[in-house]
C-alpha positions in Angstrom: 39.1 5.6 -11.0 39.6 9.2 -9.0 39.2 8.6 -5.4 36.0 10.6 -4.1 37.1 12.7 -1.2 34.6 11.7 1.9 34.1 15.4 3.3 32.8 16.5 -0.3 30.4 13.4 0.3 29.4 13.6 3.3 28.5 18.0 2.6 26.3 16.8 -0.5 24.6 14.1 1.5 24.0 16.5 4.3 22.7 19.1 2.0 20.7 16.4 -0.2 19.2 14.8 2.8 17.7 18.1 4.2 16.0 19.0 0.7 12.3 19.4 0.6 11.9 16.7 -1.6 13.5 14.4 0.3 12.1 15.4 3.6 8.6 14.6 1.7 9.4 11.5 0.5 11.1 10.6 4.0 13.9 9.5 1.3 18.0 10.0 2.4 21.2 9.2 0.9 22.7 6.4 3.5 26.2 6.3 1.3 27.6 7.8 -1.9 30.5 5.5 -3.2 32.7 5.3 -6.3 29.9 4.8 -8.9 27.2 3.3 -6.4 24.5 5.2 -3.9 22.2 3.9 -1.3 19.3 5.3 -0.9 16.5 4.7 1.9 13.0 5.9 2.3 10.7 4.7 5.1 7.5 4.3 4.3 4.3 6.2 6.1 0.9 6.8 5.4 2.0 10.0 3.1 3.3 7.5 0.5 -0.2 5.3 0.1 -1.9 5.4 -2.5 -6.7 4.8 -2.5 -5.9 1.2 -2.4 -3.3 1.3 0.2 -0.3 -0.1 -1.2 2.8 2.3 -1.9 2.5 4.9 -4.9 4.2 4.4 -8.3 5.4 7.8 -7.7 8.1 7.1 -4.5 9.2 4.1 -6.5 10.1 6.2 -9.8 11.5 8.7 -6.9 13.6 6.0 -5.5 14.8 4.6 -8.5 15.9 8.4 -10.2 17.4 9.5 -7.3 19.6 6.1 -6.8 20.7 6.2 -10.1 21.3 10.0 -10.5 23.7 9.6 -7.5 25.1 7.1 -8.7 26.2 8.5 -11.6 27.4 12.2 -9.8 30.0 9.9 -8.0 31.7 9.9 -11.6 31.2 13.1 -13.1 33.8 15.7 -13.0 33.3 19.1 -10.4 31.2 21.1 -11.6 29.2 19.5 -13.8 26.3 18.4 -12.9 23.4 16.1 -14.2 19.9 16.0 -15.5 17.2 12.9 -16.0 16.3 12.8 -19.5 14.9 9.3 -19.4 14.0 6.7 -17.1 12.6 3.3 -17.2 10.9 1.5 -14.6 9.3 -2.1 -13.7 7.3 -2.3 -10.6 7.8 -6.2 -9.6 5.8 -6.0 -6.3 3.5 -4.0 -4.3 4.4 -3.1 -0.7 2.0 -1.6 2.0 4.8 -0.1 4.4 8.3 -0.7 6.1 11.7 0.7 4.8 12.3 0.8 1.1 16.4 0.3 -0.1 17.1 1.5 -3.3 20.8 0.6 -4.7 22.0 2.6 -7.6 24.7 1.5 -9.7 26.4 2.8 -12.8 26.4 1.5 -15.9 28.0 3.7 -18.7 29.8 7.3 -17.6 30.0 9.4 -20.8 31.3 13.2 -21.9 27.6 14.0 -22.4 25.2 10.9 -21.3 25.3 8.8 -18.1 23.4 5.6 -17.9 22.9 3.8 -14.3 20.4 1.1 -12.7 18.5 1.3 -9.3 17.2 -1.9 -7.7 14.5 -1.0 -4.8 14.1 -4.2 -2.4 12.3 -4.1 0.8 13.5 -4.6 4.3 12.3 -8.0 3.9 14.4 -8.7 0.9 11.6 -8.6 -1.6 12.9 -7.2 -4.3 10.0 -4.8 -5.7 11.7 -2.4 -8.7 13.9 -2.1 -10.8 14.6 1.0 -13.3 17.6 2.7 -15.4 17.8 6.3 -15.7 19.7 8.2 -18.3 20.9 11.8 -17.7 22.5 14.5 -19.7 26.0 15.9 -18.5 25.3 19.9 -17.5 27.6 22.9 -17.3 24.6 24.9 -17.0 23.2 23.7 -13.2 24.7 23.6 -9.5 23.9 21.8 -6.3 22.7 25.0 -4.4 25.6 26.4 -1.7 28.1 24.2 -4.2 30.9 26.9 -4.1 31.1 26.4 -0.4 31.6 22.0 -1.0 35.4 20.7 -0.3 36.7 19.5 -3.3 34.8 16.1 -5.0 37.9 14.0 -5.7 41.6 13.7 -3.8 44.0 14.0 -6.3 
Protein backbone atom coordinates (compact mmCIF):
# COMPACT_ATOMS: atom_id res chain seq x y z
CA UNK A 1 0.00 0.00 0.00
CA UNK A 2 1.39 3.69 -1.14
CA UNK A 3 2.04 5.74 1.84
CA UNK A 4 -0.37 8.90 1.88
CA UNK A 5 1.74 12.00 2.23
CA UNK A 6 0.27 13.98 5.48
CA UNK A 7 0.57 17.65 3.94
CA UNK A 8 -1.66 16.44 0.83
CA UNK A 9 -4.09 15.30 3.85
CA UNK A 10 -4.09 17.73 5.90
CA UNK A 11 -4.71 20.54 2.46
CA UNK A 12 -7.84 18.33 1.55
CA UNK A 13 -9.15 18.23 5.09
CA UNK A 14 -8.59 21.89 5.37
CA UNK A 15 -10.32 22.60 2.14
CA UNK A 16 -13.16 19.77 2.84
CA UNK A 17 -13.75 21.06 6.28
CA UNK A 18 -14.51 24.68 5.19
CA UNK A 19 -17.10 23.54 2.33
CA UNK A 20 -20.60 24.82 2.62
CA UNK A 21 -21.82 21.64 3.01
CA UNK A 22 -19.98 20.73 5.71
CA UNK A 23 -20.24 24.01 7.50
CA UNK A 24 -24.23 23.21 7.27
CA UNK A 25 -24.14 19.97 8.50
CA UNK A 26 -21.52 21.16 11.27
CA UNK A 27 -19.82 17.85 9.77
CA UNK A 28 -15.54 17.76 9.52
CA UNK A 29 -12.99 15.29 8.63
CA UNK A 30 -11.05 14.58 12.08
CA UNK A 31 -8.46 12.14 10.14
CA UNK A 32 -7.89 10.70 6.59
CA UNK A 33 -5.78 7.44 6.93
CA UNK A 34 -4.66 4.68 4.56
CA UNK A 35 -8.19 3.38 3.49
CA UNK A 36 -10.15 4.74 6.71
CA UNK A 37 -11.70 8.49 7.52
CA UNK A 38 -13.18 9.83 10.67
CA UNK A 39 -15.76 11.92 10.40
CA UNK A 40 -17.57 14.15 13.15
CA UNK A 41 -20.69 16.18 13.08
CA UNK A 42 -22.07 17.79 16.30
CA UNK A 43 -25.39 17.86 16.46
CA UNK A 44 -27.73 21.29 16.94
CA UNK A 45 -31.11 22.25 16.56
CA UNK A 46 -30.50 22.67 12.53
CA UNK A 47 -30.27 18.80 12.26
CA UNK A 48 -33.93 18.03 14.09
CA UNK A 49 -36.25 16.87 12.44
CA UNK A 50 -40.84 17.80 13.63
CA UNK A 51 -40.39 15.12 16.09
CA UNK A 52 -37.19 16.15 17.38
CA UNK A 53 -34.86 13.40 16.95
CA UNK A 54 -31.94 13.81 14.31
CA UNK A 55 -32.92 13.79 10.46
CA UNK A 56 -32.40 10.68 8.21
CA UNK A 57 -30.76 13.15 6.07
CA UNK A 58 -27.29 13.98 8.28
CA UNK A 59 -27.16 10.26 8.88
CA UNK A 60 -27.03 9.34 4.98
CA UNK A 61 -24.62 12.57 4.98
CA UNK A 62 -22.43 11.04 7.56
CA UNK A 63 -22.39 7.77 6.27
CA UNK A 64 -21.49 9.03 2.24
CA UNK A 65 -19.04 11.23 3.24
CA UNK A 66 -17.12 8.54 5.68
CA UNK A 67 -17.16 6.23 3.10
CA UNK A 68 -16.32 8.38 0.08
CA UNK A 69 -13.14 9.42 2.02
CA UNK A 70 -12.46 6.51 2.78
CA UNK A 71 -12.15 5.29 -0.39
CA UNK A 72 -10.08 8.73 -1.94
CA UNK A 73 -7.36 7.55 0.54
CA UNK A 74 -6.82 4.69 -2.23
CA UNK A 75 -7.40 6.15 -5.48
CA UNK A 76 -4.68 7.32 -7.58
CA UNK A 77 -4.11 11.60 -8.14
CA UNK A 78 -6.23 12.81 -10.02
CA UNK A 79 -8.92 10.81 -10.14
CA UNK A 80 -11.50 11.41 -8.27
CA UNK A 81 -14.90 9.75 -7.08
CA UNK A 82 -18.60 9.80 -7.41
CA UNK A 83 -21.58 8.06 -5.11
CA UNK A 84 -23.58 5.99 -7.33
CA UNK A 85 -25.16 3.90 -4.62
CA UNK A 86 -25.61 3.86 -1.11
CA UNK A 87 -27.29 1.79 1.47
CA UNK A 88 -28.24 2.65 4.79
CA UNK A 89 -29.80 1.17 8.22
CA UNK A 90 -30.80 3.57 10.76
CA UNK A 91 -30.38 1.43 14.15
CA UNK A 92 -31.21 4.22 16.64
CA UNK A 93 -32.64 7.50 16.96
CA UNK A 94 -30.60 10.30 18.74
CA UNK A 95 -31.87 13.76 19.94
CA UNK A 96 -28.36 15.61 20.11
CA UNK A 97 -24.58 15.34 21.10
CA UNK A 98 -21.63 14.44 18.73
CA UNK A 99 -22.15 12.03 16.01
CA UNK A 100 -18.72 9.71 14.84
CA UNK A 101 -18.92 8.31 11.70
CA UNK A 102 -15.91 5.75 10.81
CA UNK A 103 -15.46 4.91 7.23
CA UNK A 104 -13.69 1.96 6.07
CA UNK A 105 -12.83 0.45 2.72
CA UNK A 106 -13.91 -2.52 1.47
CA UNK A 107 -13.08 -3.17 -2.24
CA UNK A 108 -10.71 -0.46 -4.27
CA UNK A 109 -11.27 -1.16 -8.02
CA UNK A 110 -9.98 0.50 -11.63
CA UNK A 111 -13.62 1.76 -12.02
CA UNK A 112 -15.88 0.95 -8.65
CA UNK A 113 -14.94 1.52 -5.06
CA UNK A 114 -17.02 -0.09 -2.30
CA UNK A 115 -16.51 1.14 1.49
CA UNK A 116 -18.64 0.99 4.95
CA UNK A 117 -19.36 3.86 7.47
CA UNK A 118 -20.47 3.03 11.03
CA UNK A 119 -22.06 6.27 12.75
CA UNK A 120 -22.01 5.72 16.81
CA UNK A 121 -22.76 8.31 19.19
CA UNK A 122 -20.59 9.98 21.80
CA UNK A 123 -22.17 7.57 24.10
CA UNK A 124 -21.08 4.57 22.23
CA UNK A 125 -24.53 3.82 20.83
CA UNK A 126 -24.00 2.59 17.75
CA UNK A 127 -26.92 4.31 15.54
CA UNK A 128 -26.03 3.52 11.56
CA UNK A 129 -24.56 1.81 9.51
CA UNK A 130 -24.38 2.10 5.48
CA UNK A 131 -22.03 1.08 2.37
CA UNK A 132 -21.59 3.40 -0.38
CA UNK A 133 -20.42 2.54 -3.83
CA UNK A 134 -18.73 5.14 -6.11
CA UNK A 135 -17.52 5.33 -9.67
CA UNK A 136 -13.73 6.04 -10.36
CA UNK A 137 -13.77 9.76 -12.42
CA UNK A 138 -11.15 11.36 -14.65
CA UNK A 139 -13.75 13.81 -15.38
CA UNK A 140 -14.04 15.82 -11.68
CA UNK A 141 -11.53 17.75 -9.27
CA UNK A 142 -11.45 18.78 -5.73
CA UNK A 143 -11.68 22.57 -6.38
CA UNK A 144 -8.05 24.54 -5.93
CA UNK A 145 -6.63 20.66 -6.59
CA UNK A 146 -3.65 21.78 -8.83
CA UNK A 147 -2.36 23.84 -5.93
CA UNK A 148 -2.53 20.18 -3.34
CA UNK A 149 1.16 18.68 -2.57
CA UNK A 150 1.35 15.51 -3.95
CA UNK A 151 -1.30 12.58 -2.44
CA UNK A 152 1.23 9.74 -1.93
CA UNK A 153 5.30 9.72 -1.04
CA UNK A 154 6.87 7.62 -3.35
Amino acid sequence: MRKLNPDHIAAVASRVNACPYFRLLSMEIVSLEPSRSLLKATIQEKHLQPYGIVHGGVYSSLIDAASFWASYTEIEDPLALTTVEMKLNYLAPATGGVFMAEGKVVKTGKTICLSEALISHQDGRLLAHGTTTMMVLESLQLEGQSGLPPKFLD
